[in-house]
C-alpha positions as CSV (number, residue, x, y, z in Angstrom):
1,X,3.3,-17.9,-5.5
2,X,3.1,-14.2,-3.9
3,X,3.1,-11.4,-6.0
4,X,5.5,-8.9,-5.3
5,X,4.8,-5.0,-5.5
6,X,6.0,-1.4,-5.2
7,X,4.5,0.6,-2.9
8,X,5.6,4.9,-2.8
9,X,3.6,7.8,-0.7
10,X,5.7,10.0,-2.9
11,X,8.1,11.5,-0.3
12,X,11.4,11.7,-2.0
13,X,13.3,14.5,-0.5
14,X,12.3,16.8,-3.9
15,X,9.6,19.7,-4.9
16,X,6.4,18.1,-5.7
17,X,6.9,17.6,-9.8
18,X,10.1,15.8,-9.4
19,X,8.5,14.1,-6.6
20,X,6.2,12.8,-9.3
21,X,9.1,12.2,-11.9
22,X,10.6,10.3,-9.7
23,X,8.1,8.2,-8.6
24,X,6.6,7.3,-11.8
25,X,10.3,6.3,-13.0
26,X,10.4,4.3,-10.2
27,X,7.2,2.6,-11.1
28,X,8.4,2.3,-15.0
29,X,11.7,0.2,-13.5
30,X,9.7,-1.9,-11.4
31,X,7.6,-3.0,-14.2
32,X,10.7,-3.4,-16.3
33,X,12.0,-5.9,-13.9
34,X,8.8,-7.8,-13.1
35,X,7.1,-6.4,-10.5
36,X,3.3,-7.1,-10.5
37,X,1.6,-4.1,-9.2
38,X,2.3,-0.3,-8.2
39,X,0.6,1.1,-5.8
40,X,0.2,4.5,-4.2
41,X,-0.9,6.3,-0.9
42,X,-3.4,9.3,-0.9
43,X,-2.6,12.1,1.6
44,X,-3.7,15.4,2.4
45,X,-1.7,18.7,3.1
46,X,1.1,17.5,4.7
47,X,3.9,16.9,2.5
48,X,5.9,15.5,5.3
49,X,3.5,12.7,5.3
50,X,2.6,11.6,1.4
51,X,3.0,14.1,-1.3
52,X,0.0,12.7,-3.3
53,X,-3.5,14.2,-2.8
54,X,-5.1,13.1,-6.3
55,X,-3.9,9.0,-7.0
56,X,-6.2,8.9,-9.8
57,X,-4.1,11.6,-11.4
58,X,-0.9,10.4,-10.7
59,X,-2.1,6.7,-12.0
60,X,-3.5,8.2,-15.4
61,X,0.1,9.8,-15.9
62,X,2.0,6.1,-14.3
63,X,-0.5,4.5,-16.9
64,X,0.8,6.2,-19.9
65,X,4.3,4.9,-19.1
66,X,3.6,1.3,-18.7
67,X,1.8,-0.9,-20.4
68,X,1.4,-4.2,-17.9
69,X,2.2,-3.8,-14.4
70,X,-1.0,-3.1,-11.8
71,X,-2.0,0.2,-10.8
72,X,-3.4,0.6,-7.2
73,X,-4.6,2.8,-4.6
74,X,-3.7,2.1,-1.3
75,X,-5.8,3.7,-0.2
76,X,-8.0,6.5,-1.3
77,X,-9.5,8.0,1.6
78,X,-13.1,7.4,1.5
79,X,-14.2,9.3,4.1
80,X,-13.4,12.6,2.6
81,X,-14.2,11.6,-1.0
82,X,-18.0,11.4,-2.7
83,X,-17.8,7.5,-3.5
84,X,-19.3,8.0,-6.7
85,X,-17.0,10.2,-7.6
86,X,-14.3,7.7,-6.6
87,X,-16.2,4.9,-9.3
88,X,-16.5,7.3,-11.8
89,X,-12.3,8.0,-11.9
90,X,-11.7,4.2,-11.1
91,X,-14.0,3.7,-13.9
92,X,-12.3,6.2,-16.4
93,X,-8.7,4.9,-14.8
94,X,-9.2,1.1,-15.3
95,X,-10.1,1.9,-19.0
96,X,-7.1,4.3,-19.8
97,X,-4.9,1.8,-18.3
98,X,-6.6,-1.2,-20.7
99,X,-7.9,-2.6,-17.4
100,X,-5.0,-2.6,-14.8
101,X,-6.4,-0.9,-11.8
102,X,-6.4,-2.2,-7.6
103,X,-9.4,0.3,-6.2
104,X,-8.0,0.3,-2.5
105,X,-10.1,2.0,-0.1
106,X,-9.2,3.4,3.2
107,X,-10.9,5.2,6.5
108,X,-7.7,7.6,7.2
109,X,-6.3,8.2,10.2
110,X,-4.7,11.8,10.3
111,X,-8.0,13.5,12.0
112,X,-7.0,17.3,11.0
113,X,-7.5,16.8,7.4
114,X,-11.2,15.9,7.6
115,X,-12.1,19.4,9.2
116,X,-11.3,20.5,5.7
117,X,-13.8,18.2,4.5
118,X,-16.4,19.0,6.6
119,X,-15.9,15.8,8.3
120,X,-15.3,14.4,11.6
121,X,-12.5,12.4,12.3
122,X,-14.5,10.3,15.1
123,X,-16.6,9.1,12.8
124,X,-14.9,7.6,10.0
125,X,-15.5,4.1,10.6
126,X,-19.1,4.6,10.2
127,X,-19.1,6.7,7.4
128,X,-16.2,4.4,5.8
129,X,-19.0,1.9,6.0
130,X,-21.5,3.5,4.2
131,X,-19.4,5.2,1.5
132,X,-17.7,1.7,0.6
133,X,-21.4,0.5,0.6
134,X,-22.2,3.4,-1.8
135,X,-18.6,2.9,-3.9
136,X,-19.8,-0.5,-5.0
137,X,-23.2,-0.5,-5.4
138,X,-22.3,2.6,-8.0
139,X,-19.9,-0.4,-9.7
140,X,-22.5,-2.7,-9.6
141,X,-25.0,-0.5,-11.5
142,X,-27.1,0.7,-8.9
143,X,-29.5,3.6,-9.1
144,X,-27.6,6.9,-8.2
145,X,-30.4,9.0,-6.8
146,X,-32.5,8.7,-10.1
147,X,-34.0,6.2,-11.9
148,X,-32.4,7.0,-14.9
149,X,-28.8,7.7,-13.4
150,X,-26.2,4.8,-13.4
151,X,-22.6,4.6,-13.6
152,X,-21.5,5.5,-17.4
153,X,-19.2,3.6,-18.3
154,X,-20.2,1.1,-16.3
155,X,-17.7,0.1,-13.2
156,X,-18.8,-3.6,-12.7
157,X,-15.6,-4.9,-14.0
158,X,-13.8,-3.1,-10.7
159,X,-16.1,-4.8,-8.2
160,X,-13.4,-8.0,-8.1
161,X,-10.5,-5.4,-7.9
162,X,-12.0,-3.6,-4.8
163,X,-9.8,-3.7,-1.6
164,X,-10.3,-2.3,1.8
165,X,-7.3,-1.4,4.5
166,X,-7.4,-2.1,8.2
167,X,-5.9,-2.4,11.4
168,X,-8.6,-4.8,13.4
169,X,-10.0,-7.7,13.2
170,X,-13.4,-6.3,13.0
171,X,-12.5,-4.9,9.3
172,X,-10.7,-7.7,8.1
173,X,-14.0,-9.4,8.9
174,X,-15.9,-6.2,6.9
175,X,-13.6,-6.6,3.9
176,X,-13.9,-10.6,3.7
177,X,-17.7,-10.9,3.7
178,X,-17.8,-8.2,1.0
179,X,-15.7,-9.9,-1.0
180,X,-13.3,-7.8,-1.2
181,X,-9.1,-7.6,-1.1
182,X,-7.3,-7.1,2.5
183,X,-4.6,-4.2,2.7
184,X,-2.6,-4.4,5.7
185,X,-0.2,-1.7,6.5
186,X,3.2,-1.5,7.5
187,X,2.5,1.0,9.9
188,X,0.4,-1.1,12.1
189,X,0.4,0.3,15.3
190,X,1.3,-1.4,18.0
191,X,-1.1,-2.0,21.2
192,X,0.9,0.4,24.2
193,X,0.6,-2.2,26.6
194,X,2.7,-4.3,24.7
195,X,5.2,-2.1,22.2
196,X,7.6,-5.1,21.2
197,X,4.9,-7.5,19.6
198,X,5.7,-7.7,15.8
199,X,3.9,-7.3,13.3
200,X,3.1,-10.9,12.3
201,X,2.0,-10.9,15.7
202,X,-0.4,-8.1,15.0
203,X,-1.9,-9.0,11.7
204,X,-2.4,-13.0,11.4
205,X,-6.0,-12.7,13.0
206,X,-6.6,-9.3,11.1
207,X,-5.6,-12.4,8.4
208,X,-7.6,-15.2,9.9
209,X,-10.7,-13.3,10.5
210,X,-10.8,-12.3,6.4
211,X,-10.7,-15.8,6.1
212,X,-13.1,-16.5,8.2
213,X,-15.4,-13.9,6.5
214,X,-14.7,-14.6,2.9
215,X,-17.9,-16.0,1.0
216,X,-17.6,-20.1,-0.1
217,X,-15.9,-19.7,-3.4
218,X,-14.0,-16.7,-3.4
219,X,-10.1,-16.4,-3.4
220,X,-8.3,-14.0,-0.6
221,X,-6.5,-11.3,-1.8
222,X,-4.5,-10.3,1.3
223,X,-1.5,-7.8,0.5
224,X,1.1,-7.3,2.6
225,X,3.4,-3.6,2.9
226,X,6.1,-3.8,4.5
227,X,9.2,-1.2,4.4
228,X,12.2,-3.0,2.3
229,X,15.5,-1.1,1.9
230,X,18.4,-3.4,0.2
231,X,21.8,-2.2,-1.0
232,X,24.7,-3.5,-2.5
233,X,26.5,-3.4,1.3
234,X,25.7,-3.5,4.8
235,X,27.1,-0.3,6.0
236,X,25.3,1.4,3.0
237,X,22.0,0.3,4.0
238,X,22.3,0.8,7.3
239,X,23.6,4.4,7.2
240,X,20.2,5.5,5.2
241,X,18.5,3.2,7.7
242,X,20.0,5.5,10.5
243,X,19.3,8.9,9.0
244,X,15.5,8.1,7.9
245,X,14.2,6.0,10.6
246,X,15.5,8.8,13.5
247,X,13.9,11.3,11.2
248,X,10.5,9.5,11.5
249,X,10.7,8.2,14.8
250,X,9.8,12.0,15.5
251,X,6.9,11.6,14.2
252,X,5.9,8.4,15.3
253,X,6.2,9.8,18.8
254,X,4.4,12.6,18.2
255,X,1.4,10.2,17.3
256,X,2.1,7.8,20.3
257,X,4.3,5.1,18.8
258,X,7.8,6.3,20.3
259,X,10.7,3.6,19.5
260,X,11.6,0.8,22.1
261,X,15.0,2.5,22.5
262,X,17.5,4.8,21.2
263,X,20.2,2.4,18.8
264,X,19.7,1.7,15.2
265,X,18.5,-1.9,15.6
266,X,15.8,-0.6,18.1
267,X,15.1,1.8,16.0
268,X,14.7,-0.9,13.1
269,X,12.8,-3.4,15.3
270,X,9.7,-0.8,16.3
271,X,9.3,0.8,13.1
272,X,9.3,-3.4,10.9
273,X,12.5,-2.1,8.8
274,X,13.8,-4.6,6.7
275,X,17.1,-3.5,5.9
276,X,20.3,-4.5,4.7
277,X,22.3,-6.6,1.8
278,X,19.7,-9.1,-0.2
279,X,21.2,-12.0,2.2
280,X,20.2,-9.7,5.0
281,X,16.7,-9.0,4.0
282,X,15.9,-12.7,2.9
283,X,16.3,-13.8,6.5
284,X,14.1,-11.1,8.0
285,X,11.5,-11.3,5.4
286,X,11.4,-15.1,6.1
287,X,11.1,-14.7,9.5
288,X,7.5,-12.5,8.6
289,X,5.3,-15.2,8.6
290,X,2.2,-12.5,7.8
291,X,3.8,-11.7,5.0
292,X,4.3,-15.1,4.1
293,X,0.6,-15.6,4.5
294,X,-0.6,-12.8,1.7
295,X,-1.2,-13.1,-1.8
296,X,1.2,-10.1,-2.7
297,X,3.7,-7.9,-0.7
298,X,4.3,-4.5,-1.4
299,X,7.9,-2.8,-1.0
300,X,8.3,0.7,0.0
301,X,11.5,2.1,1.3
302,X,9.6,4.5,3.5
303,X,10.7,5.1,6.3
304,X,14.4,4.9,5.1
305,X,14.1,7.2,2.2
306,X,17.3,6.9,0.8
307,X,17.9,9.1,-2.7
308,X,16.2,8.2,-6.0
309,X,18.8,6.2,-7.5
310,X,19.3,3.6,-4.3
311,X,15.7,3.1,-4.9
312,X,15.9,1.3,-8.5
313,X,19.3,-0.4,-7.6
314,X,16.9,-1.4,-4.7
315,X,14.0,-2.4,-7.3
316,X,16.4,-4.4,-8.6
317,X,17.8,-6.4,-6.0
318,X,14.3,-7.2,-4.8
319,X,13.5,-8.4,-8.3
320,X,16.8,-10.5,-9.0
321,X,17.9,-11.9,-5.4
322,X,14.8,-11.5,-2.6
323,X,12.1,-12.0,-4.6
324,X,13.1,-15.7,-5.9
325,X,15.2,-16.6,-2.8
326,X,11.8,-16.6,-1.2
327,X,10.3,-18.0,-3.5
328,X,7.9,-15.0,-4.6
329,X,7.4,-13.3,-8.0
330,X,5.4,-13.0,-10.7
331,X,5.7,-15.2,-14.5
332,X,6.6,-11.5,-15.6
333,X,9.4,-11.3,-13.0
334,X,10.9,-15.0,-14.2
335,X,10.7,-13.3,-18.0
336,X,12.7,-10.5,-16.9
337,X,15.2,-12.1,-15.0
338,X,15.4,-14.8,-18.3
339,X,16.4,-11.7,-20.6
């Protein structure tokens, strides 16, 4: 059975604190109606982008309003961050939260923010290498640059919880002989040579090469995020659909994705919208056959971004009618729909 998530970079249209308040309602009604797992996106100085520089903040205060659903990062950016540092909020996260937290690690990809860090953006797949190699031999207990230094508390708990995000082959091989989780993003580019291949076409051997990797004995944890936007009506949906996915298609051109043409459903087609009524959205969502190969997928309504309160009546169409129709869901998300 997949596990179904919620997925937010935080960029309701809103000042930063009600950014917040909304998102961590949000969170709160997807764990009321079953979802498994929350997670969120880190991003640096550009609000247009993610509103959320510190997740382990954010995820201390989600914590405090829930009491069972996940709690992930997806990703923190490890290139810019000192991976012990990363273990030691993980650590001090996973215990607040009585032991709910995803640790989802990234290598970025917006190459002005690591000037501010001192870093270069050219070389964050090597130092993403090394830092996740740092990040978990600090959970496993390892010597941190003194014989008498060691993670306190101890992290080893995370090290099953630890998941890395990619776009190639080459690191869904890295994350599957670590061990670790696969996160595979929604905004997976597209090769420019060939602009119309979807996304399943993309990712199943990003999926088949974890596989490959994994070590004899231990389970894939592949997640899936994928943009989900369902309303109550058609014409609803598709007017959100029409005024966020133009919006962004701005910036996707800016960063060389531009869309395959100008109408709505090309619009929808380039940027892997699923949009529409629940009917609507089952058929699409069965027709994503990478999706259908991960443990969990993750909603977000990003790109679409439609106000605060089509969200939870979205939250809640994904929970009562696509989520079972497909046959995905948590024994959590049965309870709730029971009551």
């Amino acid at each position: 059975m997949t596990r179904i998530g919620f997925f937010t970079r935080l960029l309701d249209d809103a000042p930063a604190a009600e950014r917040y308040r909304i998102a961590t309602e949000q969170i709160v009604h997807a764990e009321r109606h079953g979802f498994d797992s929350a997670w969120v996106a880190q991003h640096h100085f550009h609000a247009a982008e993610g509103g959320l520089p510190s997740p382990f903040v954010f995820l201390a205060h989600a914590a405090a309003q829930t009491s069972r659903i996940r709690l992930g990062t997806g990703v923190v950016t490890l290139p810019l961050e000192d991976p012990v540092r990363v273990a030691e909020d993980a650590v001090v996260l996973d215990l607040l939260s009585g032991g709910r937290v995803e640790l989802g690690v990234g290598s970025g990809s917006t190459p002005a923010s690591f000037v501010a860090f001192g870093e270069r953006s050219e070389d964050r797949g090597r130092v993403f290498g090394e830092k996740v190699d740092a990040l978990v031999a600090a959970l496993a207990g390892g010597e941190l640059g003194d014989p008498a230094n060691h993670l306190q508390p101890p992290g080893r708990d995370l090290l099953g919880r630890v998941w890395q995000a990619t776009f190639s082959s080459f690191g869904g091989t890295r994350a599957g002989r670590a061990g670790h989780g696969l996160l595979l993003s929604r905004t997976q580019p597209r090769p420019t040579d060939a602009p119309r291949r979807t996304l399943s076409e993309l990712q199943l051997p990003i999926i088949d090469a974890y596989r490959e990797a994994l070590p004899t004995g231990v389970p894939p944890r592949i997640l899936a995020s994928r943009t989900l936007f369902v309303a109550d009506s058609r014409e609803e949906a598709r007017r959100w659909a029409e005024l966020g996915l133009r919006r962004a298609a701005v910036g996707f051109a800016r960063t060389g994705q531009p869309p395959i043409g100008d109408t709505l459903d090309e619009l929808i087609a380039t940027y892997d919208t699923h949009v529409g009524t629940p009917v609507e959205v089952i058929e699409s969502l069965a027709r994503d056959s990478a999706a259908a190969e991960a443990t969990e997928v993750a909603f977000q309504v990003h790109s679409v971004d439609p106000p605060h309160e089509l969200v939870l009546r979205s939250i809640e169409l994904i929970a009562n009618e696509v989520a079972p129709a497909l046959g995905w869901g948590s024994r959590a998300l049965a309870e709730a729909s029971a009551r």
